[in-house]
Each structure stands twice: as structure tokens, then as C-alpha cells.
C-alpha positions as CSV (number, residue, x, y, z in Angstrom):
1,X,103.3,98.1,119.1
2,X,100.8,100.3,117.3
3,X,102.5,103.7,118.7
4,X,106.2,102.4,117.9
5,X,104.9,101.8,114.0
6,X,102.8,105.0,114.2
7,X,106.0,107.1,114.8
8,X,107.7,104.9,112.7
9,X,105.3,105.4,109.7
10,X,105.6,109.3,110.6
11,X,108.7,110.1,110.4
12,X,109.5,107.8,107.1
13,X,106.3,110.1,105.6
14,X,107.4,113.3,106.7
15,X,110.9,112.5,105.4
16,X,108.9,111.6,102.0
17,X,106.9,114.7,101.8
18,X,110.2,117.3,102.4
19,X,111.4,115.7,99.4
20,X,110.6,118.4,97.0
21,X,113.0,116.7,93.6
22,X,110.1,113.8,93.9
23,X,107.5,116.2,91.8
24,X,110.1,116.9,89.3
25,X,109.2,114.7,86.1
26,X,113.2,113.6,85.1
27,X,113.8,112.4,89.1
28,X,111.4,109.1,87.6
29,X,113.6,106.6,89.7
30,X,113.6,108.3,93.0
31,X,109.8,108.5,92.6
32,X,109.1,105.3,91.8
33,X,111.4,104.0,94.8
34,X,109.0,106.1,97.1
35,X,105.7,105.2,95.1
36,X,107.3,101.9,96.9
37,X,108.1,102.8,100.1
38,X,104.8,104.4,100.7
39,X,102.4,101.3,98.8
40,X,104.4,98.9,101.1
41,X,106.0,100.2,104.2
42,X,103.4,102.8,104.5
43,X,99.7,101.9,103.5
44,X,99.8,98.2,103.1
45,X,101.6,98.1,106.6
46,X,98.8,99.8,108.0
47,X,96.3,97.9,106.4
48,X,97.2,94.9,108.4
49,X,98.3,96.2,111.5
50,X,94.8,97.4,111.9
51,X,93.2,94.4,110.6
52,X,95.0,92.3,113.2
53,X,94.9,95.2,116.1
54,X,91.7,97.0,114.6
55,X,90.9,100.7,113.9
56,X,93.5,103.4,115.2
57,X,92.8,106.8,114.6
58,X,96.4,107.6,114.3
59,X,97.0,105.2,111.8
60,X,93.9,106.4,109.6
61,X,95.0,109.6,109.5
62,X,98.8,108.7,108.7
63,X,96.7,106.3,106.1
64,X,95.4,109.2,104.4
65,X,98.5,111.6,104.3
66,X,100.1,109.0,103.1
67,X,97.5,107.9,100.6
68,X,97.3,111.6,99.5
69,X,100.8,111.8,98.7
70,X,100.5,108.8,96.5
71,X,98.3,110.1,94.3
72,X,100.2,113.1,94.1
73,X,103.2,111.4,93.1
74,X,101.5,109.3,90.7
75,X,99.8,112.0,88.8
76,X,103.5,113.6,87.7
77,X,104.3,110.3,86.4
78,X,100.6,110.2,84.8
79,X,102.0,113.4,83.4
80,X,104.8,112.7,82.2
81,X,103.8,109.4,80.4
82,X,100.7,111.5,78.1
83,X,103.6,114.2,77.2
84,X,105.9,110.9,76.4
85,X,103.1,109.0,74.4
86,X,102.3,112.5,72.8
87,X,105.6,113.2,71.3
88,X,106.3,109.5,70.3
89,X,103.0,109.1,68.4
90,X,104.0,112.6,66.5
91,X,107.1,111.0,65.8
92,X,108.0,110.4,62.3
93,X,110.7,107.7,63.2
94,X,109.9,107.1,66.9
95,X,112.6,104.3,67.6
96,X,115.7,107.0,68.7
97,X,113.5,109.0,70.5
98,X,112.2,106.0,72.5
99,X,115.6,105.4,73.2
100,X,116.9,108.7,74.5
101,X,113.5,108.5,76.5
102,X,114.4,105.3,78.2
103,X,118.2,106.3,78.4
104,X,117.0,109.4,80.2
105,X,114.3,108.3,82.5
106,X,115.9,104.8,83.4
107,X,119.5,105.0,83.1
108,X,121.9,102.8,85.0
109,X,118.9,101.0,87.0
110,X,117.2,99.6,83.6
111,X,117.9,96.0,85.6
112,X,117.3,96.9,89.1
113,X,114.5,95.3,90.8
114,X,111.8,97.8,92.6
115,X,110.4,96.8,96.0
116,X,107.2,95.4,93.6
117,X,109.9,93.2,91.9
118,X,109.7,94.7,88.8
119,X,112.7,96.0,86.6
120,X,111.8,100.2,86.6
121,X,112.6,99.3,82.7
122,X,109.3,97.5,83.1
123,X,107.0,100.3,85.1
124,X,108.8,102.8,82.0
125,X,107.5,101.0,79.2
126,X,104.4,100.3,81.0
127,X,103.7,103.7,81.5
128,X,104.7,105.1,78.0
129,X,102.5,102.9,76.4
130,X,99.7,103.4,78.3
131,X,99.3,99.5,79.9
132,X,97.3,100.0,83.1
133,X,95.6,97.0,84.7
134,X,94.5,94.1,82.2
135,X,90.7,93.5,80.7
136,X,88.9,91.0,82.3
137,X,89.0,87.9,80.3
138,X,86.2,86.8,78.7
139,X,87.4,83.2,77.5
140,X,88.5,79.7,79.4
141,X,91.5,78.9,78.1
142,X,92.2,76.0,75.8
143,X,94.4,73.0,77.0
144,X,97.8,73.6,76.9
145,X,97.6,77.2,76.5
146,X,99.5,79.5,79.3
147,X,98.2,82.1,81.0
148,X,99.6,85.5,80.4
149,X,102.6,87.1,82.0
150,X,104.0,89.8,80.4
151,X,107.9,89.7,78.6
152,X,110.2,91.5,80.6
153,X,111.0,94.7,79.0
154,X,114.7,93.8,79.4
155,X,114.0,90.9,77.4
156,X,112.4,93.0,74.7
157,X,115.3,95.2,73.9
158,X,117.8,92.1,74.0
159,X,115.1,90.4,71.7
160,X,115.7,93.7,69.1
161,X,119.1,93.9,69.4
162,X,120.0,90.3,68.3
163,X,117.1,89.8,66.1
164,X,118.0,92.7,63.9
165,X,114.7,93.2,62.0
166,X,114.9,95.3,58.8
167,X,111.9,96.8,56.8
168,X,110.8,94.1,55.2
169,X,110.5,91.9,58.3
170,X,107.4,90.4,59.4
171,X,107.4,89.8,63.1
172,X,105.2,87.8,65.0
173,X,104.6,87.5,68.5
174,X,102.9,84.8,69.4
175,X,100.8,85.0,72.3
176,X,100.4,89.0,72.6
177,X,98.6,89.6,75.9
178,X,98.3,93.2,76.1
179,X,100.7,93.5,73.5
180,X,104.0,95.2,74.8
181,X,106.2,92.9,72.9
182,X,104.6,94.4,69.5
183,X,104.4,97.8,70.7
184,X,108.1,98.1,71.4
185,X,109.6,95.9,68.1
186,X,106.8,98.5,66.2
187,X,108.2,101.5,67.8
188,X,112.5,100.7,68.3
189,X,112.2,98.5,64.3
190,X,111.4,99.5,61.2
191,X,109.6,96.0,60.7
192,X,105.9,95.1,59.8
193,X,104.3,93.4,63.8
194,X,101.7,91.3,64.2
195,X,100.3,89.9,67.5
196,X,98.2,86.7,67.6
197,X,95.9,86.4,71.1
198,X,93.6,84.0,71.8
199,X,91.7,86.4,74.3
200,X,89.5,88.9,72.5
201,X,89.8,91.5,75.2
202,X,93.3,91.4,75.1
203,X,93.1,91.7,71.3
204,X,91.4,94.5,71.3
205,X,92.8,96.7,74.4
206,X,96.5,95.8,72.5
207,X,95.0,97.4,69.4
208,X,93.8,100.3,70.9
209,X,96.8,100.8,72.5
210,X,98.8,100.5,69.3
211,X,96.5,102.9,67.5
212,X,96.8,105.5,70.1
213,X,101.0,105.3,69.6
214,X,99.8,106.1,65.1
215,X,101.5,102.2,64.9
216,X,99.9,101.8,61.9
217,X,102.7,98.7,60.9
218,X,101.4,96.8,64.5
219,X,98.3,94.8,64.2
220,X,96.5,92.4,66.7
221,X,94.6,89.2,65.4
222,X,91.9,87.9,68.1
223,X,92.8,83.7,67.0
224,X,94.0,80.5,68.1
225,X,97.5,80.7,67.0
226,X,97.3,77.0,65.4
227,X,94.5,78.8,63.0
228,X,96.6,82.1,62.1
229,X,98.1,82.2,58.6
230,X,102.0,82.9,58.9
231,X,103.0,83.2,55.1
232,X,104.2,86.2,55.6
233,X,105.9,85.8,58.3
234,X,109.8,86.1,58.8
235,X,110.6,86.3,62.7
236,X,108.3,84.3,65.5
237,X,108.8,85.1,69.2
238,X,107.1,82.7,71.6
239,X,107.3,83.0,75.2
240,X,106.3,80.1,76.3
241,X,102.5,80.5,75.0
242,X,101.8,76.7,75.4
243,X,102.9,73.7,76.1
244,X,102.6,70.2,74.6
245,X,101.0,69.2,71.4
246,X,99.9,72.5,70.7
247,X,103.5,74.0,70.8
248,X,104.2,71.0,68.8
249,X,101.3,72.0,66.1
250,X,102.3,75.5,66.0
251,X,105.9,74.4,65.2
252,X,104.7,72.2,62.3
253,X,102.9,75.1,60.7
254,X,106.0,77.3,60.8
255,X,108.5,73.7,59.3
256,X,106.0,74.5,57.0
257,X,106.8,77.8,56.2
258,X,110.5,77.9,56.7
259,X,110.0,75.2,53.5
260,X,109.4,78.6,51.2
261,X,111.6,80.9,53.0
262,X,114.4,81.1,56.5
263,X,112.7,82.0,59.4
264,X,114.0,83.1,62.8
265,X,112.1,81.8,66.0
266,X,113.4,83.6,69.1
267,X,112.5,81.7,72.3
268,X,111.8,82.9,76.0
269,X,111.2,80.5,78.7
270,X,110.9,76.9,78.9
271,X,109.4,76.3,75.6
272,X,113.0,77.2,74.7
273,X,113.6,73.3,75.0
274,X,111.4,71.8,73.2
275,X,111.7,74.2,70.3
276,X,115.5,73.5,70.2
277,X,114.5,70.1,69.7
278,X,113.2,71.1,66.6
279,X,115.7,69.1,63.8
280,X,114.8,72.0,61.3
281,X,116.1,74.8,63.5
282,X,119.7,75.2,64.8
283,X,120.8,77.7,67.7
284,X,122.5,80.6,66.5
285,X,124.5,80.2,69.2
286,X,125.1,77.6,72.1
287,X,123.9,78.2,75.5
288,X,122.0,76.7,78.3
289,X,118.6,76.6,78.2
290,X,117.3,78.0,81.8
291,X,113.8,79.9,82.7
292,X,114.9,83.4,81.4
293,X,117.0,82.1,78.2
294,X,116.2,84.1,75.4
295,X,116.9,82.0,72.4
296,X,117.4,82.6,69.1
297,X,116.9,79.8,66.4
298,X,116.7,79.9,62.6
299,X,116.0,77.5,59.6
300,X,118.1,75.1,58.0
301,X,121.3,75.9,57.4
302,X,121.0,79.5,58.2
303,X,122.9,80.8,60.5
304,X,123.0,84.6,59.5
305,X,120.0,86.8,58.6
């Protein structure tokens, strides 16, 4: 057993390492797929075969060729995303270069799954803006509030597209985490971004993110999103932040607003039901609501923005 998946793990490594287009920066797919193969087939694999058999000294050293090569691999991304985060915070209008950045890196497999389950749109963005692991938290949740999961970047650029902010847009995101969501609407939209998060750490690592991209139009607010002041808000983008009566509180606040002026609420998620439920707010168009809906609602009787 252990000398089958030592040769195994050899020759899959070797075959890894002659695979001199992996260090060159535009080849970001293929290195990704083997950042993969070698955190799953390779050093996880032989994590647990020597937990269950114990220590084998040709799996440690396979361990750390393997390990080695990781690190190699990962530092041209590392690379690559500080020359990407340098040219888009010098950018003057930072939304088509973001584009051709994601066009070019990403491609065709935008929506393809890595063996982590992520969409490589997601371990893109992730990079470019700079979002390693998250802060520990440093509050207990509220009732009713969900924990954080980030929006899938896929989501985010379908959330641009059919929202079609303009300048004088205010967009909220309502439940921020780290604060992708806001990053990317502040970076591919010329509109004003505000992120609400109940979690101060989170508050303040999106901020810093945000300032290190010169966003100076995205701002974070460290709140309870039933005690944030929306007047000048326009557009609202909940995925799923909570549940219940707070949702239900939230939703009042924002009637409320859309009493002075139409608001858009776009959905995500299975708040998406309870929000269409909302007699004030009408789809802009009919679908069915299932977990990865994105939803699109506005005020009254209006239908167009």
C-alpha cells in the first residue's frame, strides 16, 4: 500500500515539476489546477496515509518536494497579484482594466469548479484584492444573524451587469464580511459603496483592503445593520445576512426609504423569498426562487432604473 502510493505520488510530482509554463505568470489556470493536485492528491494524501500507517521516510521526503514546489508555485501567483493590485490602484478608471485582467487570467473557465470547489473567478478576485485568510472574530453573533460566506465572484459580476449602477448611485451591501462584494461594485462601477458589518474585525480588514486598492468611494461601517442610516441609499444587496424578524426590521427601514425615493434591492440566497414577499417591491423579472437565485427587486411601480 504505502510503496504503490509512494510511486504513485512520484511520478504525478515529477510530472509537476517538468512543467516549466507553471512559473509563467499568464498560465494562472494551469497553476492553480496543480496548486490542486499537489494540496490534495499530494500532501493531504500523505498526511493521512501516515497518520493511519505512521511515519515513512519516503513519504516525508516526497512531502517536502512536494511542499517545496507549492510554495514555489504560490509565490508567482503572490507575484502576480501585488503587480495586479499595483496597476489597478494607479488606475484612474480601474473598472476596464479589471476586466481585461479577469478576461485574461480566467477566460473560458470563469465558472469551472477547482478541485477546492471554488470557481478560479473566485481564487482571481481573491487574490487581486488581497483577501487571504479571515480575522478572527471578536463578537457572538446576534440572533438571527448568519454567519459569513463570501458571494461568489460569479454572482458579483451578474449582480453589476443587471444592476447598472451610475455615478450617483449609492450601493449598499449589507452584510460585508471581508468586503469583496464592495470592492468589486467600487472597482467595475462608477457608484458611491458602502458595506455594513456587524463584526469589527471584519470592518476594519475590508477597509484596509479597500484603501490599499485608493477606493476612496468604498467605505465600511462597523454596525448592526437595523442601526445604519440608509438615506442615501439607492441600491441594497443582501445575501442572506439574516433571517427572521431581523430581515423583517431591515426591510421596514428600507419601505421606509423607498417612501422618498425608488430603491433597488438585489437578492442572493434564500432571503430571496421572504423579500419577494415584500408587497412594496415587485421582481423585475419572474423567476424561481432557488439557493443561488440572484434577484433583483425595485420599489413601487418601478420597473426600470
Amino acid at each position: 500500500m504505502i510503496h504503490e502510493t509512494a510511486q504513485e505520488i512520484a511520478a504525478d510530482l515529477q510530472a509537476l515539476e517538468q512543467q516549466a509554463a507553471l512559473e509563467v505568470e499568464a498560465h494562472f489556470i494551469e497553476r492553480v489546477r496543480a496548486l490542486d493536485v499537489l494540496t490534495i492528491r499530494m500532501l493531504e494524501r500523505i498526511e493521512n496515509v501516515q497518520y493511519v500507517y505512521g511515519y515513512h521516510d519516503t513519504l516525508a521526503r516526497l512531502y517536502h518536494r512536494a511542499g517545496r514546489l507549492w510554495q514555489h508555485l504560490e509565490a508567482v501567483n503572490t507575484r502576480l497579484f501585488s503587480r495586479l493590485r499595483q496597476e489597478l490602484a494607479a488606475a484612474s478608471t480601474p473598472a476596464p482594466l479589471l476586466r481585461q485582467m479577469y478576461t485574461t487570467y480566467v477566460g473560458d473557465a470563469a465558472s469551472q469548479p477547482t478541485a477546492l470547489d471554488l470557481d478560479y473567478l473566485d481564487v482571481f478576485f481573491n487574490g487581486v484584492l488581497g483577501l487571504d485568510e479571515p480575522p478572527e472574530e471578536t463578537r457572538t453573533l446576534l440572533p438571527e444573524m448568519i454567519a459569513y460566506y463570501p458571494t461568489p465572484a460569479r454572482v458579483i459580476l451578474a449582480l453589476i451587469q443587471r444592476a447598472a449602477l451610475r455615478e450617483d448611485d449609492v450601493f449598499y451591501d449589507l452584510g460585508s464580511g471581508l468586503g469583496r462584494v464592495a470592492m468589486l461594485v467600487g472597482l467595475l462601477t462608477p457608484a458611491r459603496v458602502k458595506g455594513v458589518e456587524f463584526e469589527p474585525a471584519y470592518c476594519a480588514y475590508a477597509q484596509q483592503r479597500a484603501d490599499s486598492l485608493r477606493l476612496s468611494r468604498v467605505s465600511f461601517l462597523n454596525t448592526d445593520a437595523r442601526q445604519a442610516e440608509y438615506t442615501d441609499g439607492t441600491c441594497f444587496f443582501l445575501y442572506t445576512p439574516f433571517t427572521g424578524r431581523l430581515l423583517q426590521t431591515v426591510l421596514l427601514q428600507l419601505k421606509t426609504e423607498a417612501l422618498a425615493r425608488p430603491l433597488t434591492i438585489v437578492t442572493y440566497g434564500a432571503c430571496s423569498r421572504d423579500v419577494a414577499q415584500q408587497p412594496w417591491l415587485r421582481l423585475t423579472q419572474q423567476q424561481t426562487f432557488t439557493h443561488d437565485t440572484l434577484a433583483i427587486f425595485v420599489s413601487g411601480l418601478h420597473a426600470t432604473r
